[in-house]
N, C-alpha and C positions, 0 to 999 in steps of 0.2 A: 657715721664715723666709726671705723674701726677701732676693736678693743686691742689694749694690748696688755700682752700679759709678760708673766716672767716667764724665764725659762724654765722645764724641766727636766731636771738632773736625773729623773728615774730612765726616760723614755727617750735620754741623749745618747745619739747612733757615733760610735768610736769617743765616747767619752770615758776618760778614766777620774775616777775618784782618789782626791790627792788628801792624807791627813795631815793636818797640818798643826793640829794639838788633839787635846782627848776629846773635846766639843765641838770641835771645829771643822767642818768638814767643804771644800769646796770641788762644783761639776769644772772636767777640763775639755776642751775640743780641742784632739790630739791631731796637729799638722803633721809633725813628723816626730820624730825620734827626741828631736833635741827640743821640741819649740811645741807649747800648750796656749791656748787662747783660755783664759777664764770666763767660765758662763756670765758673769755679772756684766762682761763688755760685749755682748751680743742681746739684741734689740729683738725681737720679733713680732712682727706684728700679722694678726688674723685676717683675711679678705673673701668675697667670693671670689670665688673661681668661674671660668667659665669653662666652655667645651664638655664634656659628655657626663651626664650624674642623675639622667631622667628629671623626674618629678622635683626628686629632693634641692638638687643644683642652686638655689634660688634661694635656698634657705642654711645653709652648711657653710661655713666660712670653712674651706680647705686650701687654700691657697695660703701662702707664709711668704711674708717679705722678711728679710733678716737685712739689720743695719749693723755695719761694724766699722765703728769711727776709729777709723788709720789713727790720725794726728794726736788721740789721747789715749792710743794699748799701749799699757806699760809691758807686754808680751813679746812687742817686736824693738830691736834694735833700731836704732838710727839708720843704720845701710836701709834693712829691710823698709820700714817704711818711704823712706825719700824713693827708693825703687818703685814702691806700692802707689808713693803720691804721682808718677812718673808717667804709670800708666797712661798712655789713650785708651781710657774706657769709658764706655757712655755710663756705665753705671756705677762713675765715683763723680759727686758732687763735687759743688766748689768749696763746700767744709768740709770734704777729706772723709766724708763719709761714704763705704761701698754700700749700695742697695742691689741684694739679690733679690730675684723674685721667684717663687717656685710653685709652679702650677700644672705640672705634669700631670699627677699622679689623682685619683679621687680622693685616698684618704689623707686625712690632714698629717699624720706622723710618717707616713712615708715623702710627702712634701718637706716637710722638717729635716728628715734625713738627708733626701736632695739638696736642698738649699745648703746645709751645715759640708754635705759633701765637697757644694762647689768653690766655696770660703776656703774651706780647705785647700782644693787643688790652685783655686788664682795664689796663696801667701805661698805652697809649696815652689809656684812657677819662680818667685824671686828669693828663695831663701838662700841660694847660690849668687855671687855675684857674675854678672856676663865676664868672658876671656879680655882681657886689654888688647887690641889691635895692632899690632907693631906696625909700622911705617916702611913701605918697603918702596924700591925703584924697580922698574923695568930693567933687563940687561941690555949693554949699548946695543948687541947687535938685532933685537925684536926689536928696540927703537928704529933703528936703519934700514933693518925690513919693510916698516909699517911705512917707513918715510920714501924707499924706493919704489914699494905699491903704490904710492899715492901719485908718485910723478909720473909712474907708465900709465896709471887712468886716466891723467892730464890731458899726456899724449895722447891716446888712443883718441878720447874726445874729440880733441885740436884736429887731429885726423879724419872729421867727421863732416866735419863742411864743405862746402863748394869750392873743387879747385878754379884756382887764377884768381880769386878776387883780392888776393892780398893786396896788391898795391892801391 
């Protein structure tokens, strides 16, 4: 069974340090400008890795899953998350939790960085709401077009068979 540990706030890649009183100090993972995920609502957990590491591979947990439950960050908006619950992604369960998995890399904190990167760019993809669609019609006369094409192909077909059998 994998261990899991907490997060750390020293060795967090684009994290900012937010005071919050004189004692009080908490790690942020900065999406964007306007929007920080609190380190205490990201999950990590240690695994092997596999693919290239020689000897040692077998014994190094460098791989990192990171969990980060949508339906209880107090970080994102209502839009935001319903967008996020919205997803077809195979890597949000049915509790509304995303599971990254990052295994690129040999060493364990450059995996970290990865994983924390790609959290990053999926909540940046919705932080924006999509454009509303307006509803629009055809002009009568590309209707009338489409509809005159359609009768000379008719013809042309009809024209295609054996003369005299009509009757």
């Amino acid at each position: 069974m994998p261990r899991l540990f907490a997060a750390d706030p020293v060795r967090l890649a684009g994290a900012r340090v937010r005071g919050m009183g004189p004692d009080m100090l908490v790690a942020m993972l900065n999406v964007s400008a306007g929007l920080q995920i609190p380190e205490h609502e990201l999950v990590e957990r240690f695994l092997r890795a596999d693919g290239p590491g020689g000897q040692h591979v077998n014994r190094t947990e460098s791989a990192v899953e990171l969990r980060f439950d949508i339906r209880r960050s107090a970080a994102l908006t209502e839009d935001m998350r319903a967008r996020l619950l919205a997803l077809r992604d195979r890597r949000l369960n049915r509790e509304g939790v995303l599971v990254l998995q990052a295994r690129r890399f040999r060493e364990q904190s450059r995996n970290r960085d990865d994983a924390r990167a790609r959290l990053a760019a999926i909540i940046a993809g919705v932080l924006e709401a999509p454009p509303i669609r307006k509803a629009t019609r055809p002009p009568r006369g590309m209707v009338e077009r489409r509809l005159q094409s359609k009768r000379m192909t008719a013809r042309r077909k009809q024209a295609r068979g054996r003369p005299g059998l009509d009757a």
